[in-house]
C-alpha positions in Angstrom: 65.3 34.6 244.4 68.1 37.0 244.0 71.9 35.3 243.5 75.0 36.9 243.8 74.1 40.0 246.2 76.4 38.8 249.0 79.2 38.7 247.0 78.9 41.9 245.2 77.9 43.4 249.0 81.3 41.8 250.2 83.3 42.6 247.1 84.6 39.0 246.6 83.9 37.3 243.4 80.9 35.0 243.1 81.8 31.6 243.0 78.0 29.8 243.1 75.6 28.6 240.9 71.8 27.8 240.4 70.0 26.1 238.7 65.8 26.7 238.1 63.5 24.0 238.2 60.8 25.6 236.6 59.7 27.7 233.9 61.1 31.0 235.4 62.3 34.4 233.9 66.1 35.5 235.1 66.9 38.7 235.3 70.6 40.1 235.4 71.6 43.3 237.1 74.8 44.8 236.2 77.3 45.4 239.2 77.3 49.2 238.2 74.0 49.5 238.2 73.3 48.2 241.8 76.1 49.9 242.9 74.5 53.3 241.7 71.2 52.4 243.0 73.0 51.8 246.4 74.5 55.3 246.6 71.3 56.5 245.6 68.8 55.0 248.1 70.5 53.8 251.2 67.6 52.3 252.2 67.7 49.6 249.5 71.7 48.8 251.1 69.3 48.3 254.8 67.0 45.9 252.8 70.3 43.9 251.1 71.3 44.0 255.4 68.0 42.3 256.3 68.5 40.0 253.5 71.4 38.9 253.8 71.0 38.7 257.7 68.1 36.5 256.6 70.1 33.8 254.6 72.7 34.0 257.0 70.6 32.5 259.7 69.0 30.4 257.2 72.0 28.9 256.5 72.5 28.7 260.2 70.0 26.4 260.5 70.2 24.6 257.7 74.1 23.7 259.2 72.6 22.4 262.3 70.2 20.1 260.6 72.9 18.2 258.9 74.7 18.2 262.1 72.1 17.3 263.9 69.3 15.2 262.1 69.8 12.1 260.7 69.8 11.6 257.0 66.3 10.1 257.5 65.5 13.1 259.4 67.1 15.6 256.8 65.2 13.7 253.7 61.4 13.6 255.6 62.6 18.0 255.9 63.4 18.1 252.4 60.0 16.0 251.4 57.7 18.2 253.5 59.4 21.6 251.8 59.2 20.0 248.2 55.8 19.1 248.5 54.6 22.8 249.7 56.1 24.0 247.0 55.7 21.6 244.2 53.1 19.4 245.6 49.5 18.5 246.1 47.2 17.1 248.5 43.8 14.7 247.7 41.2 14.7 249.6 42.1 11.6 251.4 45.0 14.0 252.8 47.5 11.8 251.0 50.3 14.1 248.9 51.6 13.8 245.4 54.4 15.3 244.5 57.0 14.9 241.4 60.4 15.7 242.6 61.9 18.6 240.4 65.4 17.0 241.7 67.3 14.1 240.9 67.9 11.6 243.9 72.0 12.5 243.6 71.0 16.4 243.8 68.3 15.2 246.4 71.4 14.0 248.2 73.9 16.6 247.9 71.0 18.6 249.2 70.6 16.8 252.4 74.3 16.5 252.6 74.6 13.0 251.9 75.8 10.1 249.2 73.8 9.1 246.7 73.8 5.5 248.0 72.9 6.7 251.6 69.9 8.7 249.8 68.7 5.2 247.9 68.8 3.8 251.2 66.8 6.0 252.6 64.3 5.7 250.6 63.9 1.8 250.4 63.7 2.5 254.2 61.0 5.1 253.4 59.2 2.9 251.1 59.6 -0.7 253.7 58.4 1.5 256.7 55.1 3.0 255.0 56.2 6.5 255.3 56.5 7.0 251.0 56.4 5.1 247.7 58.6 6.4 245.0 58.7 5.4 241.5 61.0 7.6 239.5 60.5 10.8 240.7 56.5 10.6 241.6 56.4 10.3 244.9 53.0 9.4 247.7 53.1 10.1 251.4 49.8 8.1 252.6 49.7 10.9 255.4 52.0 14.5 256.3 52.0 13.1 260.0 54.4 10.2 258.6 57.3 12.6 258.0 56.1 14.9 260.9 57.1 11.9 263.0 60.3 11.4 261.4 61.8 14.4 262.4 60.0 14.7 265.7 61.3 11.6 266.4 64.8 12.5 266.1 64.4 15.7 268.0 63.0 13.7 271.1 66.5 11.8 271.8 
């Protein structure tokens, strides 16, 4: 992923952070050095454009879920993007996954309180739909959190 283009594109001073939740490599790019790379292959600024257009909307969307979803909603989202990235299926179609995330940045994630998130998932865990313990987590079936946020999106 590349941080910190938008601001250097906007001039303003980056004020946000990340954090890697796997073995990665980071690279750092001086502000001079993109800035000469920019005068010196406009098409690289088009492809910051698209980029940045790209997160914009992104982060569109990612607005009108919290807006719009319930937290149940929001979490069963969050569950199905974790587990294609981090996750893996058996061959009863059952997925594993073990959350790269604590459940208080699980929450902040999903825009909610930490208490709200344990909530959640006791509800998760009463209604079938997961079973967590510490940060393993089983979904018996994908369809489970399918439904959750198909059902919100019905009313």
């Amino acid at each position: 992923d590349t941080v910190g283009y938008r601001s250097l594109l906007a001039g303003e001073e980056h004020k946000s952070s990340a954090e890697i939740l796997e073995p990665s490599t980071v690279c750092f790019v001086y502000q001079s050095t993109v800035r000469k790379l920019l005068s010196q292959n406009p098409s690289l600024g088009l492809r910051f454009l698209r980029r940045a257009s790209k997160d914009l909307g992104d982060a569109d969307e990612r607005i009108l879920h919290n807006v719009t979803l319930s937290v149940r909603a929001r979490f069963a989202h969050l569950l199905l993007v974790l587990i294609d990235r981090h996750g893996s299926e058996a061959i009863d179609g059952s997925l594993s996954l073990k959350l790269p995330l604590s459940r208080q940045d699980l929450a902040a994630m999903i825009g909610t309180s930490p208490e709200s998130m344990s909530r959640t998932i006791r509800k998760f865990e009463d209604d079938g739909v997961a079973t967590f313990s510490g940060r393993a987590v089983h979904v018996p079936s994908v369809d489970s959190l399918l439904k959750e946020i198909e059902s919100h999106l019905d009313h």
